[in-house]
PDB file with SEQRES, HELIX, SHEET and CRYST1 records, atoms N, CA, C and O in Angstrom:
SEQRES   1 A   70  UNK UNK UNK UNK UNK UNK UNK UNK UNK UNK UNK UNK UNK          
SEQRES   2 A   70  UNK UNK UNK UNK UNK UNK UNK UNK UNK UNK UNK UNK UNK          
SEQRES   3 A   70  UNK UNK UNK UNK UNK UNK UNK UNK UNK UNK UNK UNK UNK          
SEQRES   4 A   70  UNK UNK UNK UNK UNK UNK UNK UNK UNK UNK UNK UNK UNK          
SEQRES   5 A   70  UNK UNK UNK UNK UNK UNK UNK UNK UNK UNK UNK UNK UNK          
SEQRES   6 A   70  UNK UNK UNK UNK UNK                                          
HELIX    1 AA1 UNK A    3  UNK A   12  1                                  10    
HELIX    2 AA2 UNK A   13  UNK A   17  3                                   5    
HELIX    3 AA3 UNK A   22  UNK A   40  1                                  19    
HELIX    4 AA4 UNK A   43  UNK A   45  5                                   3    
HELIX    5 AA5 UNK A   47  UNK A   61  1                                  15    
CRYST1    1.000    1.000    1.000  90.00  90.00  90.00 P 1           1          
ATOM      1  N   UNK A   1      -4.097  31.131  13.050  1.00  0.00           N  
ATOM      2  CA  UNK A   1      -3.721  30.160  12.040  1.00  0.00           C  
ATOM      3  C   UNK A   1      -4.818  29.978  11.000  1.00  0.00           C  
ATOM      4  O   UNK A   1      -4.614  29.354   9.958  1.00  0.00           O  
ATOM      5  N   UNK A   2      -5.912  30.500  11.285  1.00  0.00           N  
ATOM      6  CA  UNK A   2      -7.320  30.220  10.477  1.00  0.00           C  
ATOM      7  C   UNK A   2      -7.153  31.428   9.629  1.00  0.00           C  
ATOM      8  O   UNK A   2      -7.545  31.366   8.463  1.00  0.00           O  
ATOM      9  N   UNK A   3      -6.775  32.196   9.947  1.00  0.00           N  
ATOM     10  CA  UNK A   3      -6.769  33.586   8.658  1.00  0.00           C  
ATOM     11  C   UNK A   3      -6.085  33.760   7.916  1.00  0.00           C  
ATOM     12  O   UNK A   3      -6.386  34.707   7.190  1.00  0.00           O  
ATOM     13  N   UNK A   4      -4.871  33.086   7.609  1.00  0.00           N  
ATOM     14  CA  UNK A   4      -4.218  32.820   6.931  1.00  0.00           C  
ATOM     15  C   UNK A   4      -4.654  32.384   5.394  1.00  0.00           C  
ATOM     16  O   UNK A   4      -4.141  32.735   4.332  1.00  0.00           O  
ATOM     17  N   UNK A   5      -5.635  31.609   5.604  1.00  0.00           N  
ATOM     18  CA  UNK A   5      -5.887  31.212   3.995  1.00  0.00           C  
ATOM     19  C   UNK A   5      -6.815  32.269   3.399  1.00  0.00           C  
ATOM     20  O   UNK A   5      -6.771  32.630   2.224  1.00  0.00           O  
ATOM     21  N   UNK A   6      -7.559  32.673   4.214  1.00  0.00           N  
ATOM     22  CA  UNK A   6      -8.035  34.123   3.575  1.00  0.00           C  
ATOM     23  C   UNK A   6      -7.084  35.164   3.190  1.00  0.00           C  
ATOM     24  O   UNK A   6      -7.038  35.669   2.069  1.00  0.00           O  
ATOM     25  N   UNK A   7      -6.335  35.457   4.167  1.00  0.00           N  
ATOM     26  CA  UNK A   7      -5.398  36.075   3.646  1.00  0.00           C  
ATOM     27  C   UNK A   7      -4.457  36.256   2.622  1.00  0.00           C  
ATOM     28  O   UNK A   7      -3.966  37.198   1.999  1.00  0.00           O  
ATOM     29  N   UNK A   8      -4.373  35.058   2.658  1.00  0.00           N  
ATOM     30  CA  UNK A   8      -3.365  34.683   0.605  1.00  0.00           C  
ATOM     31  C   UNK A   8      -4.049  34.727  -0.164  1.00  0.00           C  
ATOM     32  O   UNK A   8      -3.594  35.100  -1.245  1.00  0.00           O  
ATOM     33  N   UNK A   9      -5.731  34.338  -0.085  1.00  0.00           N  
ATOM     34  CA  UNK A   9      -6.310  34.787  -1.207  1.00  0.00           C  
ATOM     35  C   UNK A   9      -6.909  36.130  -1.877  1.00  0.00           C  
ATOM     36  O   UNK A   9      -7.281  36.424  -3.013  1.00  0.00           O  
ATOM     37  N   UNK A  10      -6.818  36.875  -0.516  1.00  0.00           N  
ATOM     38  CA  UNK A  10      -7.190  38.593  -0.738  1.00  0.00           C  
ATOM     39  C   UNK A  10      -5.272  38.858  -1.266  1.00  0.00           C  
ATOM     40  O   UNK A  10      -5.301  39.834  -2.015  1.00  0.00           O  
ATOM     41  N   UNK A  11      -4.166  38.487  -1.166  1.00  0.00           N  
ATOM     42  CA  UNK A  11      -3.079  38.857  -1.693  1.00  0.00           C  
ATOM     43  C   UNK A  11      -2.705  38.026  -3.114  1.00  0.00           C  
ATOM     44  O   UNK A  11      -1.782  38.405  -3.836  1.00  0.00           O  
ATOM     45  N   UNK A  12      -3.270  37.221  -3.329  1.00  0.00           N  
ATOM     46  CA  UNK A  12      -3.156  36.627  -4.536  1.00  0.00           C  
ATOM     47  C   UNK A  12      -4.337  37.509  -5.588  1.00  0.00           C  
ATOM     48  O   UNK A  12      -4.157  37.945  -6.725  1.00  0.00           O  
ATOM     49  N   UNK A  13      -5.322  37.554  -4.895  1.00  0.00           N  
ATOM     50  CA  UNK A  13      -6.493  38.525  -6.212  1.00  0.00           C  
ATOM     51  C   UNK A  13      -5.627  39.980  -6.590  1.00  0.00           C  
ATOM     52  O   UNK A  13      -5.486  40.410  -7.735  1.00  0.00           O  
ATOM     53  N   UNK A  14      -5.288  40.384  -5.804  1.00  0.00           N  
ATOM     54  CA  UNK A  14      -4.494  41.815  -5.107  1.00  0.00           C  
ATOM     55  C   UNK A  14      -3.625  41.670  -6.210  1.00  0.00           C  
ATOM     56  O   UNK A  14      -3.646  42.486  -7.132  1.00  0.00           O  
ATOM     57  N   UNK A  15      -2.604  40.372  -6.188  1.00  0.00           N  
ATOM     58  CA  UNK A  15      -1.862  40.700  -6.797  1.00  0.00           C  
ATOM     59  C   UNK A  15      -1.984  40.632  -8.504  1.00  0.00           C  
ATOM     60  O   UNK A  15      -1.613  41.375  -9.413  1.00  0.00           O  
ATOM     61  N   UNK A  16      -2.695  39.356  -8.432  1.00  0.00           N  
ATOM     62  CA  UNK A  16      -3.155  39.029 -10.068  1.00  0.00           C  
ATOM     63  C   UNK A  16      -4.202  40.339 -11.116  1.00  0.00           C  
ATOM     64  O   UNK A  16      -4.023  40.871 -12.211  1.00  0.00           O  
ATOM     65  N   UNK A  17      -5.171  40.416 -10.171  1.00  0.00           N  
ATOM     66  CA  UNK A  17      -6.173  41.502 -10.765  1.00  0.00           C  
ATOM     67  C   UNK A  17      -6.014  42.797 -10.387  1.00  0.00           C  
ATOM     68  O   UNK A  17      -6.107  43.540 -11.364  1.00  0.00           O  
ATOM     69  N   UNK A  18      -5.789  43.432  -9.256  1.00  0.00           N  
ATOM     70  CA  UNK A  18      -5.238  44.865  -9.030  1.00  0.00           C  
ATOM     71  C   UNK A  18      -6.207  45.883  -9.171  1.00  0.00           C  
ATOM     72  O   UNK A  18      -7.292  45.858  -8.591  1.00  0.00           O  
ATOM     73  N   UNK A  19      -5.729  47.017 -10.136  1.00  0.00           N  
ATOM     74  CA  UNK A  19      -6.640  47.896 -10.690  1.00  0.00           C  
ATOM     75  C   UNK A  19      -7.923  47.544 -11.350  1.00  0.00           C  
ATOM     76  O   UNK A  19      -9.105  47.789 -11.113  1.00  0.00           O  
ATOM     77  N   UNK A  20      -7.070  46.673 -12.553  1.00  0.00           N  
ATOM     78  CA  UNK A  20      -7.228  46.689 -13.844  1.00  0.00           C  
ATOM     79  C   UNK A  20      -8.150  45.123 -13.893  1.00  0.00           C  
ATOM     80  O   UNK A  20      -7.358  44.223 -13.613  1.00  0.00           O  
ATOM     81  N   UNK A  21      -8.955  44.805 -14.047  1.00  0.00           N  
ATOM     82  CA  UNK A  21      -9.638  43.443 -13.724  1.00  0.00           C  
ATOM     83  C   UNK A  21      -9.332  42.860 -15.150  1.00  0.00           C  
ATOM     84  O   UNK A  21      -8.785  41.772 -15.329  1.00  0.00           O  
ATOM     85  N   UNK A  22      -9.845  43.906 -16.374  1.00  0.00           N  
ATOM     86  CA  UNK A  22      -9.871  43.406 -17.323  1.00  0.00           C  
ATOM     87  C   UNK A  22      -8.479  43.297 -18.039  1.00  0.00           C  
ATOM     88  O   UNK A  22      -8.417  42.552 -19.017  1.00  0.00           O  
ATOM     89  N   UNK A  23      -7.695  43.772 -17.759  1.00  0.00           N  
ATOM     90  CA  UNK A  23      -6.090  42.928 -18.149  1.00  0.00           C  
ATOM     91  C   UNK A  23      -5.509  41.634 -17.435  1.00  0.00           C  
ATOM     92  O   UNK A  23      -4.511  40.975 -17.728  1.00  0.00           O  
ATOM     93  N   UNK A  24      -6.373  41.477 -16.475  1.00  0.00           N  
ATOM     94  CA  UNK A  24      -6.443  40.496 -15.957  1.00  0.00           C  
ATOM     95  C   UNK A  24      -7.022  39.404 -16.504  1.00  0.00           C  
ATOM     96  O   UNK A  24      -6.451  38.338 -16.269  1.00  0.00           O  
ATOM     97  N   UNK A  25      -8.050  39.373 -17.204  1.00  0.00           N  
ATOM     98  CA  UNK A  25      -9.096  38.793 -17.990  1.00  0.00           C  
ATOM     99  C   UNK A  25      -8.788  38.396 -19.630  1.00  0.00           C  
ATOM    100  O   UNK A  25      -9.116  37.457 -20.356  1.00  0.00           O  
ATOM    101  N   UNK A  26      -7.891  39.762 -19.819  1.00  0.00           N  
ATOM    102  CA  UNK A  26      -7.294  39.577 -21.222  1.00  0.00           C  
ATOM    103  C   UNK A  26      -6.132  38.662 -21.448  1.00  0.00           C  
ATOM    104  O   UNK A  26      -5.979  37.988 -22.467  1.00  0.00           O  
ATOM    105  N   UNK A  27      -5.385  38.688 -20.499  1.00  0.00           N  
ATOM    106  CA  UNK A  27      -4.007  38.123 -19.977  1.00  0.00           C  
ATOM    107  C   UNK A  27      -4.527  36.736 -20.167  1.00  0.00           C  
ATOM    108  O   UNK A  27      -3.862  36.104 -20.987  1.00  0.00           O  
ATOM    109  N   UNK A  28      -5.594  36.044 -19.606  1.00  0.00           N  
ATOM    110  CA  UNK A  28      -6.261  34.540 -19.547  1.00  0.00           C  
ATOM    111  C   UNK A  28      -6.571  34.437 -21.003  1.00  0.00           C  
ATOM    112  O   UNK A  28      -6.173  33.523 -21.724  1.00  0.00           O  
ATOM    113  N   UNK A  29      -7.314  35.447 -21.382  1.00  0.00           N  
ATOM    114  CA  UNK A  29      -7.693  34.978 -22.883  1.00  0.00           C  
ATOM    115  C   UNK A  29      -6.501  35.015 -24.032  1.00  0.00           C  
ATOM    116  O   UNK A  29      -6.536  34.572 -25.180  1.00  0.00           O  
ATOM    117  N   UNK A  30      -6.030  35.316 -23.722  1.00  0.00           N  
ATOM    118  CA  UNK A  30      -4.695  35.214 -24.626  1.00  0.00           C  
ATOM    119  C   UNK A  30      -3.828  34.312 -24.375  1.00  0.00           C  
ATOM    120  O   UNK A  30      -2.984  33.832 -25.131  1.00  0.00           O  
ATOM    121  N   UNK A  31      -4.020  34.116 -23.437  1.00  0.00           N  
ATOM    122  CA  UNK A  31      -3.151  32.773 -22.852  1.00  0.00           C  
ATOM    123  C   UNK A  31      -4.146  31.420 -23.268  1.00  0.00           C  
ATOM    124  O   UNK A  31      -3.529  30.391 -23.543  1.00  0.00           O  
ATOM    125  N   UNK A  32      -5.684  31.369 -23.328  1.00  0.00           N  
ATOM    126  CA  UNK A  32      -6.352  30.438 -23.430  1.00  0.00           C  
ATOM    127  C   UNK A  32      -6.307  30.210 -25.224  1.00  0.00           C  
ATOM    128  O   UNK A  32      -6.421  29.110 -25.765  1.00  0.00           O  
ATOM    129  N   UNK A  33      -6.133  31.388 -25.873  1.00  0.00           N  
ATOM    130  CA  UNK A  33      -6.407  31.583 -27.394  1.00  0.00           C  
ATOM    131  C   UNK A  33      -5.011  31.059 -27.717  1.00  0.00           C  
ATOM    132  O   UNK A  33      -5.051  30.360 -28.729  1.00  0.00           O  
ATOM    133  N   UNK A  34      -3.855  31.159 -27.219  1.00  0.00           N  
ATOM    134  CA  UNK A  34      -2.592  30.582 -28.010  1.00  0.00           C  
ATOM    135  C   UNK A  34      -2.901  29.382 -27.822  1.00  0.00           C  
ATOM    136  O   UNK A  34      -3.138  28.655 -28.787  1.00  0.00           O  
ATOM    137  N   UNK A  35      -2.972  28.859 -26.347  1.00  0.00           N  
ATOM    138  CA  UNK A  35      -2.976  27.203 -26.417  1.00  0.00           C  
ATOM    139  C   UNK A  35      -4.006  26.895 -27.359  1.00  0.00           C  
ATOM    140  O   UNK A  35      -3.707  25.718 -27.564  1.00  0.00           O  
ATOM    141  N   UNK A  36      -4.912  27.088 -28.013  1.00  0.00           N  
ATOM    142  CA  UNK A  36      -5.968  26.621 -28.481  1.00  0.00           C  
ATOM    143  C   UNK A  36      -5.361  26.670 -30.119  1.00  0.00           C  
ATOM    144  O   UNK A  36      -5.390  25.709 -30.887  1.00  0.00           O  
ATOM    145  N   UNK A  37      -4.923  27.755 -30.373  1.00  0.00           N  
ATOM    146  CA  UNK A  37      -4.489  28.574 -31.926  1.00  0.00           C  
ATOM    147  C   UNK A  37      -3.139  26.744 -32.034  1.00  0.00           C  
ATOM    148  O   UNK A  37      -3.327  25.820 -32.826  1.00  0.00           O  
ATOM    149  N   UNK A  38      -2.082  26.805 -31.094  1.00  0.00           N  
ATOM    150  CA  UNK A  38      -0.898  25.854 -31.150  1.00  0.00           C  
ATOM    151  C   UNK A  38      -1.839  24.290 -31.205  1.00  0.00           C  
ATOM    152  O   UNK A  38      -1.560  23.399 -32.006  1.00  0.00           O  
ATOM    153  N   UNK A  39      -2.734  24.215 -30.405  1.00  0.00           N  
ATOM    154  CA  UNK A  39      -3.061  22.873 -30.553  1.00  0.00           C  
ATOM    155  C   UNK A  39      -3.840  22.769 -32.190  1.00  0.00           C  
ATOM    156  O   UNK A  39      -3.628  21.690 -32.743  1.00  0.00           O  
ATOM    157  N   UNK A  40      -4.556  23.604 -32.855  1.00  0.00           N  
ATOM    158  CA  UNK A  40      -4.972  23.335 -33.826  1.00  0.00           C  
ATOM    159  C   UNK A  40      -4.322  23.840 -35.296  1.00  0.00           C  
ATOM    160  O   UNK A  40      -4.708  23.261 -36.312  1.00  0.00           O  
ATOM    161  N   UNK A  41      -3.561  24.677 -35.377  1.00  0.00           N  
ATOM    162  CA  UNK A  41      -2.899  25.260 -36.269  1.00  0.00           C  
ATOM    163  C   UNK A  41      -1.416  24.532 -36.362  1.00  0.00           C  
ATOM    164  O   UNK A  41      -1.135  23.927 -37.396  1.00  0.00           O  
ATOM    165  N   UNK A  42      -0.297  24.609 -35.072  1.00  0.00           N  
ATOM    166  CA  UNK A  42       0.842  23.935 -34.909  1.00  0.00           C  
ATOM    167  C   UNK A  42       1.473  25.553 -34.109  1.00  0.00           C  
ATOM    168  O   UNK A  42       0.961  26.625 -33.781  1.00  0.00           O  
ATOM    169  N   UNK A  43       2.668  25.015 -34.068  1.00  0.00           N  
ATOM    170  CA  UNK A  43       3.507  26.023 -32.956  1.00  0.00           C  
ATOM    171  C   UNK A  43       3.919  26.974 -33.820  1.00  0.00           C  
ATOM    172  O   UNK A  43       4.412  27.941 -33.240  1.00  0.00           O  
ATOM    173  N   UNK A  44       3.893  27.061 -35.172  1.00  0.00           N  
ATOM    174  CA  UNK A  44       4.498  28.242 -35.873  1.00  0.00           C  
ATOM    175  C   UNK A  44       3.777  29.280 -35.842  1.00  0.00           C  
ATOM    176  O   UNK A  44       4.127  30.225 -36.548  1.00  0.00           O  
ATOM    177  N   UNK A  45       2.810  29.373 -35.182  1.00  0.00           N  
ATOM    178  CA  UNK A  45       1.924  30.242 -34.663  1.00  0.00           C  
ATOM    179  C   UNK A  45       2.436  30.972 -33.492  1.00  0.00           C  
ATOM    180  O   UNK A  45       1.668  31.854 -33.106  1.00  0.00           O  
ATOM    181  N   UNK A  46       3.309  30.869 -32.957  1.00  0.00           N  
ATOM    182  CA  UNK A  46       3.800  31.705 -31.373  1.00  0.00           C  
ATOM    183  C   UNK A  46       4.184  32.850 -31.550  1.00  0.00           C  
ATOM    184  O   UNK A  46       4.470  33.457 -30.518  1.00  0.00           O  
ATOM    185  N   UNK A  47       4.339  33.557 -32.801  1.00  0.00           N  
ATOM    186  CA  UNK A  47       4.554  35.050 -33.310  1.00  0.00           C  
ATOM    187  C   UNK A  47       2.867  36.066 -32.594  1.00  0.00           C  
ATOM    188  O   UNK A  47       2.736  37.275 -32.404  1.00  0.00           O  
ATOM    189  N   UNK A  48       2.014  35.096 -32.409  1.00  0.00           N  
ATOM    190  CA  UNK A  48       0.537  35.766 -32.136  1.00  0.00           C  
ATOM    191  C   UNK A  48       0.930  36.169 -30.747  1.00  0.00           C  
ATOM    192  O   UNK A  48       0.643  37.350 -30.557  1.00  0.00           O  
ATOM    193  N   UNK A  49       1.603  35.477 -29.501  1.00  0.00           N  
ATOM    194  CA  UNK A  49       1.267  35.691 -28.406  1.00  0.00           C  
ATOM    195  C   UNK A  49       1.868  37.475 -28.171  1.00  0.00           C  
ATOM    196  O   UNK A  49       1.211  38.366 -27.633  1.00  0.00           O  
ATOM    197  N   UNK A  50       3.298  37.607 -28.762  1.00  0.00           N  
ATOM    198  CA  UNK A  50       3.245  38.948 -28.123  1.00  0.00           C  
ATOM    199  C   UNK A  50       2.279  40.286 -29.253  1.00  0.00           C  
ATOM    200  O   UNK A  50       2.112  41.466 -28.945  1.00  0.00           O  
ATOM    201  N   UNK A  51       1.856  39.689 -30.375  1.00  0.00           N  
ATOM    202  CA  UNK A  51       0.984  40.272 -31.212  1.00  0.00           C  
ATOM    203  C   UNK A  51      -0.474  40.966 -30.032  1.00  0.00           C  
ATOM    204  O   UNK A  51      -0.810  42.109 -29.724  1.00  0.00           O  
ATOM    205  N   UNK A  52      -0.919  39.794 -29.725  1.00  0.00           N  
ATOM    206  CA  UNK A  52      -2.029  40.082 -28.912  1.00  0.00           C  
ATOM    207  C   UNK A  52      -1.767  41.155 -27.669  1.00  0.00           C  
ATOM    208  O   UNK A  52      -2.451  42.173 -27.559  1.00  0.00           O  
ATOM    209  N   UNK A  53      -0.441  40.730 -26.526  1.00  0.00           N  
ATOM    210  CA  UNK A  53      -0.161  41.384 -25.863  1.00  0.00           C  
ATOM    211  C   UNK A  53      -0.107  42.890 -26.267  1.00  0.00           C  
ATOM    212  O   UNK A  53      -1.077  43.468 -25.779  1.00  0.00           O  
ATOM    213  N   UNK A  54       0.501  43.522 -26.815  1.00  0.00           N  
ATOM    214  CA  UNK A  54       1.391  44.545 -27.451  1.00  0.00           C  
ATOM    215  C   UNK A  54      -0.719  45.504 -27.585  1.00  0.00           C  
ATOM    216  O   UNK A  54      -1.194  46.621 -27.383  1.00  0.00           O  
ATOM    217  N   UNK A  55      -1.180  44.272 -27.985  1.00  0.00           N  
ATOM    218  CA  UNK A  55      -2.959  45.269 -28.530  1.00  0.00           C  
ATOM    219  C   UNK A  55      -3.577  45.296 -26.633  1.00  0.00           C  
ATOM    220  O   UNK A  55      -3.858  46.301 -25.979  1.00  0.00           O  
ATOM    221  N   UNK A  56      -3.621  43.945 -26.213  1.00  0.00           N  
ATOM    222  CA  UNK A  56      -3.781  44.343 -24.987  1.00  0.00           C  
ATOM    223  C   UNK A  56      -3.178  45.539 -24.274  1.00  0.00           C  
ATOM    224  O   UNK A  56      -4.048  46.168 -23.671  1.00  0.00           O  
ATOM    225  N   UNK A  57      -2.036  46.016 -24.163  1.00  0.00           N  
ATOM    226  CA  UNK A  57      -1.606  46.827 -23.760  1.00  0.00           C  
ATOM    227  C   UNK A  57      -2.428  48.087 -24.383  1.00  0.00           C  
ATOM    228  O   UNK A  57      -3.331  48.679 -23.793  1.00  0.00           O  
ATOM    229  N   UNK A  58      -1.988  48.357 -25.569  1.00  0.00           N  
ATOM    230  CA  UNK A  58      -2.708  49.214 -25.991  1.00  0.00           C  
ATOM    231  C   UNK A  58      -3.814  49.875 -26.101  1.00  0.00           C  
ATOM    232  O   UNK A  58      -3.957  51.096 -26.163  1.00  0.00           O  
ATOM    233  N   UNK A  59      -4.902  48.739 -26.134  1.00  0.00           N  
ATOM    234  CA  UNK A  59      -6.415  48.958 -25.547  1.00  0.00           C  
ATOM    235  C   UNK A  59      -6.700  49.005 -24.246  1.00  0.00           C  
ATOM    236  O   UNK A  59      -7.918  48.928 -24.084  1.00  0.00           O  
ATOM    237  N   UNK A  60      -5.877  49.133 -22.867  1.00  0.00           N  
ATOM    238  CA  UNK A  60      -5.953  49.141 -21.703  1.00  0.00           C  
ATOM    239  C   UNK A  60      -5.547  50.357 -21.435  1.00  0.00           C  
ATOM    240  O   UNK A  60      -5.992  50.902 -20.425  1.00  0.00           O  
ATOM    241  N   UNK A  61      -4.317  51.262 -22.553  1.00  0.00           N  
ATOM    242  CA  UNK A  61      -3.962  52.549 -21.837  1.00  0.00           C  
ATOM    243  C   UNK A  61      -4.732  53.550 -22.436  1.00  0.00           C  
ATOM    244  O   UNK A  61      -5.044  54.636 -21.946  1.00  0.00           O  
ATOM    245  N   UNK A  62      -5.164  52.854 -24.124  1.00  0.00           N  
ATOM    246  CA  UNK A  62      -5.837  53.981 -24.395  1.00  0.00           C  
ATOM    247  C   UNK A  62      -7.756  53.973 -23.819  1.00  0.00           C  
ATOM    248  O   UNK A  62      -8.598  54.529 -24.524  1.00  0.00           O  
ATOM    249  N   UNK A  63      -8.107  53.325 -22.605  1.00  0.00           N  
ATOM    250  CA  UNK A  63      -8.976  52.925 -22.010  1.00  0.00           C  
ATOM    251  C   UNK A  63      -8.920  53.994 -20.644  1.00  0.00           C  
ATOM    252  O   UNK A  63      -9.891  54.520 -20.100  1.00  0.00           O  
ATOM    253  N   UNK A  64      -7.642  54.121 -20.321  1.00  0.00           N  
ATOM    254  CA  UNK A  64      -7.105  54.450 -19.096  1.00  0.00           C  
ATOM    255  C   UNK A  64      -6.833  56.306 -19.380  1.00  0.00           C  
ATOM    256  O   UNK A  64      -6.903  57.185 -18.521  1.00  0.00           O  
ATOM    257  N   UNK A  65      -6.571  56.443 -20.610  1.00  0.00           N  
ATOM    258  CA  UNK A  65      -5.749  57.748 -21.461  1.00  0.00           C  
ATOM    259  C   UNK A  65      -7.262  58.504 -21.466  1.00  0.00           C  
ATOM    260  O   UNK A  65      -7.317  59.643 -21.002  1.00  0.00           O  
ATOM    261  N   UNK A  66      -8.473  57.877 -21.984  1.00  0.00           N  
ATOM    262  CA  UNK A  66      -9.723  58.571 -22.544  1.00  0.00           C  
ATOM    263  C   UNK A  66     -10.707  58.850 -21.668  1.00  0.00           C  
ATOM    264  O   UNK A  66     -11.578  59.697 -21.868  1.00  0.00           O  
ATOM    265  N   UNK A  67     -10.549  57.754 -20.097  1.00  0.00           N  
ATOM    266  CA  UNK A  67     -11.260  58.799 -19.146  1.00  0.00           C  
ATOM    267  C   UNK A  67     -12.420  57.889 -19.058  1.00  0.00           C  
ATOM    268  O   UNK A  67     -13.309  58.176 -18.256  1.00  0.00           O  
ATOM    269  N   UNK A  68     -12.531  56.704 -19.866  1.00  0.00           N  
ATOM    270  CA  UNK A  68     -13.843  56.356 -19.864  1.00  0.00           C  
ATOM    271  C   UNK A  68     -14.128  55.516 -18.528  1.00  0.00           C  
ATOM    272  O   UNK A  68     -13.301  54.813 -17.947  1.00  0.00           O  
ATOM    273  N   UNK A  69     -15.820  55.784 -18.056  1.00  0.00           N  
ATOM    274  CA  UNK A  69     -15.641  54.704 -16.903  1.00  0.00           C  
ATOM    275  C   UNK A  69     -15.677  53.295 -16.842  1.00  0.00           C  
ATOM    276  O   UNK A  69     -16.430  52.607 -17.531  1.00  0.00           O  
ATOM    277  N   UNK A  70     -14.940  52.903 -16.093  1.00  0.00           N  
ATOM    278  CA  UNK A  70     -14.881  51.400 -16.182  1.00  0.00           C  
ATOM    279  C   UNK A  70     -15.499  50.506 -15.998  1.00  0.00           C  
ATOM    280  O   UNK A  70     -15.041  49.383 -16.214  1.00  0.00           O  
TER     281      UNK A  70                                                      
END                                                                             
């Protein structure tokens, strides 16, 4: 019954961070940069969130595509 909470937390990192730590990392900052962009700008700003995503993606495969080490 005691290993249990270790256990969800090696399956929760597992699941959140994975390979890739830093899409993991980017995923937060983009998530931390909209709330921040909406609280000071206003909500007509929500066109940024899949803006950012779409570059995240992009800078993660072409990261993944070029071989470089991580």
């Amino acid at each position: 019954m005691r290993q249990w909470p270790a256990a969800f937390a090696r399956f929760c990192y597992e699941f959140v961070v994975g390979d890739t730590p830093e899409l993991a990392l980017g995923v937060a900052v983009i998530i931390v940069g909209a709330w921040l962009l909406v609280r000071t700008v206003g909500p007509g700003t929500f066109w940024c969130i899949p803006l950012a995503v779409v570059v995240l993606m992009v800078a993660t495969l072409w990261h993944a595509i070029s071989g470089a080490p991580s």
